[in-house]
Structures are given as structure tokens and as C-alpha cells.
C-alpha positions in Angstrom: 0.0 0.0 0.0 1.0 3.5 -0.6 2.7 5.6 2.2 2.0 9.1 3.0 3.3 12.3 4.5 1.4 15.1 5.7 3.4 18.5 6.2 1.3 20.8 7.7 2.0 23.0 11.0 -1.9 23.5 12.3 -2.7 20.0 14.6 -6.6 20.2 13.0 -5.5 19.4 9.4 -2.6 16.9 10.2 -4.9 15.1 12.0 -7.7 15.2 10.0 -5.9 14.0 6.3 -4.3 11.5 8.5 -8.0 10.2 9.4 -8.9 10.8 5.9 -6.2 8.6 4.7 -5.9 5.8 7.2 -9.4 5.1 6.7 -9.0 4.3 3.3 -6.4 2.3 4.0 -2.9 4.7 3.1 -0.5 3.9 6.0 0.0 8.1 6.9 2.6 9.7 8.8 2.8 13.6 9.9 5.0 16.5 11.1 4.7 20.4 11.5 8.0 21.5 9.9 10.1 21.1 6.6 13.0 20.2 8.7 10.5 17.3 9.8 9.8 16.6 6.8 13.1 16.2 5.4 14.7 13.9 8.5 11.3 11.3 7.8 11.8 11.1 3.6 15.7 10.3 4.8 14.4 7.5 6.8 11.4 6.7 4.8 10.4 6.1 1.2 7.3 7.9 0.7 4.6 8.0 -2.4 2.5 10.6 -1.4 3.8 14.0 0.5 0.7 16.7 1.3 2.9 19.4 1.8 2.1 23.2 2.9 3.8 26.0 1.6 3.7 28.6 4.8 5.5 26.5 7.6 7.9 27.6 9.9 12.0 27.5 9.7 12.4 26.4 6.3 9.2 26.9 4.0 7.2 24.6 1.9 8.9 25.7 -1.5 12.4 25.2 -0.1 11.3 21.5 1.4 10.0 20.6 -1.6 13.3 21.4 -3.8 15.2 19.6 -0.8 12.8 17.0 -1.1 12.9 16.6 -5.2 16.7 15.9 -4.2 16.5 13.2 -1.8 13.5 11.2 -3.1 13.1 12.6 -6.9 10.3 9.5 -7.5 7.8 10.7 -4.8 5.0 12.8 -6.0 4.4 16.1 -4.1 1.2 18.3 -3.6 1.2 21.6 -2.4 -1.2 23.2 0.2 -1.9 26.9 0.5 -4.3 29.1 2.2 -3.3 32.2 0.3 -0.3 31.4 -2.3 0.5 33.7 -6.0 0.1 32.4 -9.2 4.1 32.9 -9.4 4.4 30.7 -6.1 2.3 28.2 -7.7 4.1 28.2 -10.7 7.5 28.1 -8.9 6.1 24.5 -7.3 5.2 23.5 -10.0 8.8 23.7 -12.0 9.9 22.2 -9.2 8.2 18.8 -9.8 5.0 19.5 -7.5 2.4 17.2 -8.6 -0.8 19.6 -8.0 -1.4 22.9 -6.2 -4.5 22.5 -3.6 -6.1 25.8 -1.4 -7.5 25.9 2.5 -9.7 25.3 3.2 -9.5 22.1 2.3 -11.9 20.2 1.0 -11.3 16.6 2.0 -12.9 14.9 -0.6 -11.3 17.2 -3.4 -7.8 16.2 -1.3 -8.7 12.2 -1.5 -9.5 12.3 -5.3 -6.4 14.5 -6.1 -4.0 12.2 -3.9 -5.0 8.9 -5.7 -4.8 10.7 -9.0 -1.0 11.3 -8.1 -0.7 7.8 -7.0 -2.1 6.1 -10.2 -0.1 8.7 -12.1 3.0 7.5 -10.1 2.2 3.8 -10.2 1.6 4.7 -14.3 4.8 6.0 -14.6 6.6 3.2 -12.9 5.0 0.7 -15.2 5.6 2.9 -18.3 9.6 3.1 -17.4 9.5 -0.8 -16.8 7.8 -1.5 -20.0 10.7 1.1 -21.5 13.9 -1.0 -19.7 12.4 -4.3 -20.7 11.8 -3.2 -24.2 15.2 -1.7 -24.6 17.2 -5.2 -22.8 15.2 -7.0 -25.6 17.3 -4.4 -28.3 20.4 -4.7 -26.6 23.5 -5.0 -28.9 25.1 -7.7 -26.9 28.9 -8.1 -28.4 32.8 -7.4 -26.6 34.1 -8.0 -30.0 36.1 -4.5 -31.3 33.8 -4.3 -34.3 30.7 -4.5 -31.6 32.0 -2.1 -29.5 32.8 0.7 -31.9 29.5 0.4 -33.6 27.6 1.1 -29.9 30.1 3.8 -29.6 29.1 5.5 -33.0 25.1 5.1 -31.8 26.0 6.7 -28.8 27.9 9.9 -30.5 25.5 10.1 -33.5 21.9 9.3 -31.7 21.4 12.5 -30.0 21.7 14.5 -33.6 19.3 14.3 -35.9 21.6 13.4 -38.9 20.2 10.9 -41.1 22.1 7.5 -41.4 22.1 4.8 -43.6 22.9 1.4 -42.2 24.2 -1.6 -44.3 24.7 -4.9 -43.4 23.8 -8.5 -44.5 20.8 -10.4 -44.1 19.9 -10.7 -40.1 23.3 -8.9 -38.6 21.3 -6.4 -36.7 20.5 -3.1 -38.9 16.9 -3.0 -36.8 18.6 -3.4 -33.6 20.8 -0.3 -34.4 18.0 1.2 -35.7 15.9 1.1 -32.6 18.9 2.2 -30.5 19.7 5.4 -32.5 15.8 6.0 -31.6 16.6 5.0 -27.6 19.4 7.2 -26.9 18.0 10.1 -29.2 15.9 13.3 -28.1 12.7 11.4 -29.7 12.8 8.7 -27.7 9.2 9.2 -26.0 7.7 9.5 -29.5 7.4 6.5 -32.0 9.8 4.4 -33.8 7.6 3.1 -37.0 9.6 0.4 -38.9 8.4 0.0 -42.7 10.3 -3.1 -44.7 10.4 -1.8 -47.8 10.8 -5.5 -49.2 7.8 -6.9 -47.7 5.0 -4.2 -49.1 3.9 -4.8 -52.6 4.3 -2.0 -55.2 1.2 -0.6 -55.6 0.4 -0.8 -52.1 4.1 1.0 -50.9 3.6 4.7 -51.4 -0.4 4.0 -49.5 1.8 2.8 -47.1 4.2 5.3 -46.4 1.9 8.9 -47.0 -1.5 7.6 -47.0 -4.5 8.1 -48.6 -7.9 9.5 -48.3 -11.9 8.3 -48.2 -12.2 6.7 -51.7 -9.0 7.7 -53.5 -8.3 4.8 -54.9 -10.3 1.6 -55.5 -10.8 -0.1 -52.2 -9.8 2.8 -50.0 -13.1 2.4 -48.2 -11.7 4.8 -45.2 -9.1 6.9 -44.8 -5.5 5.9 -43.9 -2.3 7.8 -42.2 0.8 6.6 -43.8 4.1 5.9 -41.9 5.5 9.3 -42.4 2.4 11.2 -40.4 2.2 7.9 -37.4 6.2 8.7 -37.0 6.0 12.6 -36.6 8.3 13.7 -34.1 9.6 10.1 -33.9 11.8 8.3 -36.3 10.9 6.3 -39.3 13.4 3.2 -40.1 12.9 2.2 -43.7 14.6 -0.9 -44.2 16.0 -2.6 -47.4 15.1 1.0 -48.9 17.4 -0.7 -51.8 14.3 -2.6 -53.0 12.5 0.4 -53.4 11.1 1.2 -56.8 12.2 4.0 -58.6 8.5 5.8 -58.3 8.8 6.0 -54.9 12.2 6.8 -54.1 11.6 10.1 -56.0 8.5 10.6 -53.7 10.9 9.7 -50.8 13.0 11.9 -51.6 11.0 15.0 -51.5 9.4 13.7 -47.8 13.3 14.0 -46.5 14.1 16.4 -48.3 11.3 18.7 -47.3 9.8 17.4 -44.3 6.5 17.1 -46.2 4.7 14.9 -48.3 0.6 14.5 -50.0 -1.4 11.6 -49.2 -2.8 10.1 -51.9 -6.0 11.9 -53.2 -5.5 15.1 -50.3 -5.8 18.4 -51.5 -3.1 19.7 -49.3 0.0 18.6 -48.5 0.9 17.6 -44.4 4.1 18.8 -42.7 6.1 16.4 -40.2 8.7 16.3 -37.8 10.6 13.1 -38.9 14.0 11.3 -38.6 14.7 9.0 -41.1 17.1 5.9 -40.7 17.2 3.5 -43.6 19.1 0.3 -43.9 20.0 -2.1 -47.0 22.1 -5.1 -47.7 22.8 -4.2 -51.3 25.7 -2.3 -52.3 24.2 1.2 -52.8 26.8 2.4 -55.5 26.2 -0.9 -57.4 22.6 0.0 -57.7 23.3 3.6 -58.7 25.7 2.5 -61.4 22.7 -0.3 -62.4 20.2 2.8 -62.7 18.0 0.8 -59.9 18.8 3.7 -57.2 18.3 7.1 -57.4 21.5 9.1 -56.6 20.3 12.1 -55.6 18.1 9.8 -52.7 21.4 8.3 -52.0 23.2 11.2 -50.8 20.1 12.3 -48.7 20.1 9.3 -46.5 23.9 8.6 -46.7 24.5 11.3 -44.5 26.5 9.2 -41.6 26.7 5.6 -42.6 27.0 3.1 -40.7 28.7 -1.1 -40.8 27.0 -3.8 -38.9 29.4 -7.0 -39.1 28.3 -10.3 -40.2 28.0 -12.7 -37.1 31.5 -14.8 -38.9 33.6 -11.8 -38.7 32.9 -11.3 -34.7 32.7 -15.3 -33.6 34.1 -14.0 -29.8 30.6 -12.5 -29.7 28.9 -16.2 -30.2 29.2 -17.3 -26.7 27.7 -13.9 -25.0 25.0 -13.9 -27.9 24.5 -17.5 -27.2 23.8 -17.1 -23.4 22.0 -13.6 -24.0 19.1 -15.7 -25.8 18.9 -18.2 -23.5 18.1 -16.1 -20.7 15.7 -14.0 -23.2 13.7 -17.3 -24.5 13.7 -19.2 -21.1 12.1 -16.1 -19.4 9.5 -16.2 -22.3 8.8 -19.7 -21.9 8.9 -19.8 -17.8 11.9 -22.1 -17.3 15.5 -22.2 -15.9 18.3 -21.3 -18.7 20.0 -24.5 -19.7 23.9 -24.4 -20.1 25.7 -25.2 -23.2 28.3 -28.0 -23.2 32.0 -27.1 -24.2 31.8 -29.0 -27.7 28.4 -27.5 -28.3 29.9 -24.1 -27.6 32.7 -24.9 -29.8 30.7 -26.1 -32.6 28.2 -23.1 -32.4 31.8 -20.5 -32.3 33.3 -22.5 -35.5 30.1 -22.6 -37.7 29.9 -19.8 -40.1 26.4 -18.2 -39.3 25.1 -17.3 -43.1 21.7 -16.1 -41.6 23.6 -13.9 -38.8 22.3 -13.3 -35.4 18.9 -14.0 -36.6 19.9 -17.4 -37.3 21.4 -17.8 -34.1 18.6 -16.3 -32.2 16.2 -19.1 -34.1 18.4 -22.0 -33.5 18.7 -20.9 -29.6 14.6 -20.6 -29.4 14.4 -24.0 -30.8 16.5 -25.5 -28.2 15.1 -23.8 -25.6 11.5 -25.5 -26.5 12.9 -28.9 -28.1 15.7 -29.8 -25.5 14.8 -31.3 -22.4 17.8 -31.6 -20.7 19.6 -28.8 -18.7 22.5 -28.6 -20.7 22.8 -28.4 -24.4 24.8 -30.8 -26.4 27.1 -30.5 -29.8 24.3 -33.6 -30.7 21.3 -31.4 -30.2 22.4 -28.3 -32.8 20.8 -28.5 -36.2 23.7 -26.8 -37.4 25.2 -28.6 -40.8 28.7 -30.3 -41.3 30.8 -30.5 -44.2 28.6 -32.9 -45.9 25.1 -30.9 -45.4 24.0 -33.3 -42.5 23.1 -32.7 -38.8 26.6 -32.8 -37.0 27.1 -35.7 -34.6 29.0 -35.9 -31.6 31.7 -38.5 -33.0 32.2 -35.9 -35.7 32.6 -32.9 -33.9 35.1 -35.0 -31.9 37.1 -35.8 -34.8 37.1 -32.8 -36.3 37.8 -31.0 -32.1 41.1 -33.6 -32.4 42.2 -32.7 -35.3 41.9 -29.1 -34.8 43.9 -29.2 -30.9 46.5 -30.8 -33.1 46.9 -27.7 -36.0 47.0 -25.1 -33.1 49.5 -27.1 -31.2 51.8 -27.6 -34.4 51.7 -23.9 -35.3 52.2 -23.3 -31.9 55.6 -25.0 -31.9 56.3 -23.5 -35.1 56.2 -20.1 -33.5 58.1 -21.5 -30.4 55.2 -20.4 -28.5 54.4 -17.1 -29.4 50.8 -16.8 -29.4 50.4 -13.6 -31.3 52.9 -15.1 -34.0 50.2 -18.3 -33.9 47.4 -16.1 -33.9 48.2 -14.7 -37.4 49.1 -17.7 -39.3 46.1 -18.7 -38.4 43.8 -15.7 -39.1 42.5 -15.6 -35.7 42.3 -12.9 -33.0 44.3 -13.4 -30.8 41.8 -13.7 -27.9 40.3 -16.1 -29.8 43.1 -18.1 -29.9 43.6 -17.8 -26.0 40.0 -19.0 -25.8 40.1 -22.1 -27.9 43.5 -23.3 -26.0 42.1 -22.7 -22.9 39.5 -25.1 -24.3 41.5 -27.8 -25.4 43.6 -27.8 -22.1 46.9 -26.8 -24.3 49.9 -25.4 -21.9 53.6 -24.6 -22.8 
């Protein structure tokens, strides 16, 4: 239940809020000073704090920016039996929740205090919602190529320069995407994703400005397109590459001028829109192929950015590995399962051609399909050399014969690992990692 603070220095009112309170059920405490006031919300976490402007020693207004500093989460309303406007709005920039007059009326008091309760409790939820959400879009990785990429979201998110994101197939352009939007100025406004791939041709520029009542046939109501949802927001467009050339010009006038026409409007509509887009084709490629428009190219092109296939970061397989495992077991209301060494080994060797999204569906699979607590080389659908499911007599073949390279390059060098490391075309780490896993010592 909710806890409460009366501030108040006449007996009459403390008592009777505290009355008012307990009897509908708000454990209530009260005191007759700011300097009170202050010593209690030190000792106690508070909700609720009914607090009066005119008290003596330190006054109301002065508690309450005290008070903002040592509980910032606890809503605040302000009593007064003869405050200004300017005192009101003073309070107010201060963080107070609501601004109540004496005499007080106590059912007026009750209504406003739960109002600031559900409004906390709201909150509290909302930011929850907001930390689970973004966990779910971390970019997990301690690979170099990882951790410059999450330093370049972090310099360029707060602008609103326009970037364009390439990467392969399921290597995370979305992800970085959706982070640009988290650590940006926009983040309490929307993040509307359009796959550019996925919307048929005559359907795509519907989708992204709208249309009105009957503009075209079977536009039996009006429609908002993706542009006007992501005002003030951001609008990803992903594989922008498939694009037709139609509406890449129409595109390119929406960025270019922050405005666009919906489909049978008489008036254009102004926005407020960032725009990230993201392709696996090789932009320049399509220019030179007349299938991209160059001028739309240098619009979005502005800061671009490289997501790395999953095979050129394998370090990151193990933390990527676990990451979803704690992600689908959560979902699915059971206890992560480990992963054997060999399974581990086989999952860090095996090339990844679907990226992270590949990884991400085989560890959901095994989450739902495994029984056991620990996840064996024997239970990955991951293909060999031949095209079949890997067995665990393979992998141990193929675990021997690989102990014995590293060890014969490793006498080669006389030892030196960073020597070994580059015959090999491994990091070196890596190298560290896979000798720690076959037990070899000098």
C-alpha cells in the first residue's frame, strides 16, 4: 500500500488528512515542519507527500526542492491558504504534482492524492515496459567491431543526422536502428519500422503517406501513412534498396522537405521526422545499375554506418548464445539451460550465413525442443561438411584434429601466441580461448 506524509504546522489538518487517509487504507505519517519533513523522507520512502507552503523554519517551497533531491520519484502536492500564481508556478517547475487551497476540501484532497498515486504507479509501469523493451534491443557483443558500432550510436543518436545502415541479411540493422531511436531526443515518440521489401508495389507509397476516403479503388476509409504515425519520432525504412524508382523520388521529397501529399489530399501535411534506412545491397552498385536514385542516396547517406556479419565477430557467439537463452527461457517460464563445451565450440566454429537472426532461431528451438539442462554438440541442427546434422563423433574428430593444428603452429612459432594467432587468421583472444579449451599449456 502506498505511504503518505502530511506537512502541515496547524494540529486540526494533520490530524484530520491522516484520518482521511488511514481510513481508506494509506499507512500516513505527519509532522509540523520542513526540517521534519526532510529527517522522515531520509528514513522513509514515501509516495504521497501533502505538503504546505507557509510553515515555519524552512518553507514549503524550499522542502520541496530539498525533497525533489532526496526522493526525486515521490509525488508532491502543495497546500496553500493564500499562495501567487508565481508561487504556484514556482512549485510546479519544481516537480510538484498539483497545487490544492485551504480550506481544504477533503474529498477534493482524496480524489487529487489517488490521482497522483495512479499517475506514479503509471509511470513506474511505463519506465519498466521502457527497460524491458530496450534489454530485448540490446546490442550484446565485446568483440572491437561491436564495441565501436555502440560507440558511434552513442555519439550520433542525440543529432538528428540521417544515417544509412548496411549490413547482410539478419546482422542487426533493426537493432541499431531502434537504439539510435533510444538514446535520441525522440525517444518518448514512436519508432515506426516500414520493410520496404515486404510491401507490394502498388500498395508502398499507400503505405508510407496515406490516402484519403475513396481515393483509390478499395480505399473504403481513410489511412495515415508511416510518415504522419512517425511525426516527431523516427521512421526506419529498411532494405530502402528494393525500393522502386516511383517511390524513391516521392521519398526523396518527404526528406528532403519534411512534407509529403497523401494520396487523393488536396493539401500537402508537414512532419517532424527522422529517417534511418538500412540495406544489404551495395548502394553504389545500384546507382551504377540505374536501380537507385542518386540524388536519394546522398540524402540518407548522410552518416553511414557497418553492422558486421556474425562470422567476422565469432568472440561474440558465446555472449550472444547465453544472451538468448536467458531471453527465451524467461519467455517460456523455465531455468536457462547451459551449453556444453563442444556445443559451444561447434556453435563459435560454424559460419552463421543467416547472422544473429539465425542464431537467435536456432537458440529458441533448443530452448522449447531440448529437455535436458545442458545443451549438447548432438542437439544443434547446425550442418557439417557434408550438409548433415553434426554428430557428436564428428565434432570430436574434427575438435582432435583441430587441438592438433593449433599445437603444431604453436611449436612453429616457439610459443608465441600472437605469432600463432596470425598464421592462423585468428584474433588473438580467440586463440587464447580455444587453448584454454582444449587444455593446451607450454
Amino acid at each position: 500500500m502506498s505511504r503518505i506524509l502530511i506537512v502541515d504546522d496547524e494540529p486540526g489538518i494533520r490530524q484530520s488528512l491522516k484520518g482521511v487517509f488511514e481510513d481508506e487504507g494509506f499507512p500516513t505519517d505527519v509532522v509540523a515542519s520542513g526540517e521534519e519533513c526532510l529527517k522522515k523522507a531520509g528514513d522513509t520512502v514515501y509516495d504521497l507527500v501533502l505538503l504546505d507552503i507557509w510553515l515555519p523554519g524552512i518553507d514549503g517551497i524550499e522542502t520541496l526542492r530539498r525533497l525533489r533531491e532526496i526522493s526525486p520519484a515521490t509525488r508532491v502536492i502543495m497546500i496553500s491558504g493564500h499562495a501567487t500564481i508565481a508561487t504556484a508556478v514556482t512549485a510546479t517547475k519544481l516537480g510538484a504534482y498539483d497545487f490544492i487551497e485551504k480550506p481544504l476540501s477533503l474529498d477534493h484532497t482524496l480524489l487529487t492524492a489517488r490521482n497522483a498515486l495512479s499517475y506514479s504507479r503509471l509511470e513506474q509501469a511505463h519506465a519498466m515496459l521502457q527497460h524491458q523493451l530496450e534489454a530485448r534491443f540490446n546490442i550484446v557483443g565485446d568483440s572491437i567491431p561491436i564495441k565501436a558500432l555502440r560507440k558511434q550510436i552513442a555519439l550520433v543518436a542525440p543529432t538528428n543526422s540521417r544515417v544509412l545502415i548496411y549490413g547482410e541479411s539478419g546482422s542487426g540493422k533493426e537493432l541499431v536502428g531502434r537504439n539510435l531511436h533510444f538514446l535520441s531526443k525522440r525517444v518518448t515518440a514512436p519508432f515506426i519500422e516500414v520493410n520496404c521489401a515486404a510491401i507490394p508495389e502498388e500498395l508502398i507509397e499507400s503505405e508510407l503517406f496515406g490516402h484519403t476516403k475513396g481515393s483509390f479503388t478499395g480505399a473504403s476509409e481513410a489511412k495515415k501513412g508511416k510518415f504522419e504515425v512517425a511525426d516527431g519520432g523516427t521512421l526506419f525504412l529498411d532494405e530502402i534498396g528494393d525500393m522502386t524508382l516511383k517511390t524513391q523520388a516521392k521519398v526523396l521529397r518527404a526528406v528532403e522537405e519534411q512534407s509529403f501529399q497523401p494520396i487523393g489530399a488536396p493539401a500537402p501535411v508537414r512532419v517532424d521526422v527522422r529517417v534511418l534506412a538500412a540495406t544489404n545491397k551495395n548502394l553504389t552498385n545500384e546507382i551504377a545499375a540505374g536501380r537507385f536514385r542518386e540524388d536519394l542516396f546522398y540524402r540518407l547517406n548522410v552518416i553511414p554506418f557497418f553492422v558486421p556479419p556474425l562470422r567476422e565477430r565469432r568472440e561474440d557467439i558465446p555472449l550472444l548464445s547465453r544472451y538468448f537463452m536467458r531471453l527465451f527461457s524467461v519467455d517460456n517460464a523455465g531455468p536457462p539451460k547451459e551449453f556444453t563445451a563442444d556445443a559451444m565450440d561447434l556453435m563459435t566454429d560454424y559460419s552463421w550465413p543467416g547472422n544473429v537472426r539465425e542464431l537467435r532461431n536456432e537458440i529458441e528451438r533448443l530452448v522449447i525442443m531440448v529437455q535436458d539442462n545442458a545443451i549438447q554438440a548432438r542437439d544443434l541442427s547446425l550442418p557439417n561438411g557434408n550438409g548433415s546434422a553434426s554428430t557428436s563423433t564428428l565434432h570430436q574428430a574434427k575438435a582432435q584434429y583441430e587441438k592438433e593444428f593449433i599445437l603444431g603452429k604453436l611449436r612453429e612459432t616457439n610459443w608465441n601466441v600472437s605469432q600463432t594467432a596470425r598464421l592462423l587468421g585468428l584474433e588473438r583472444s580467440y586463440l587464447y580461448r580455444k587453448m584454454k579449451t582444449y587444455g593446451i599449456e607450454k
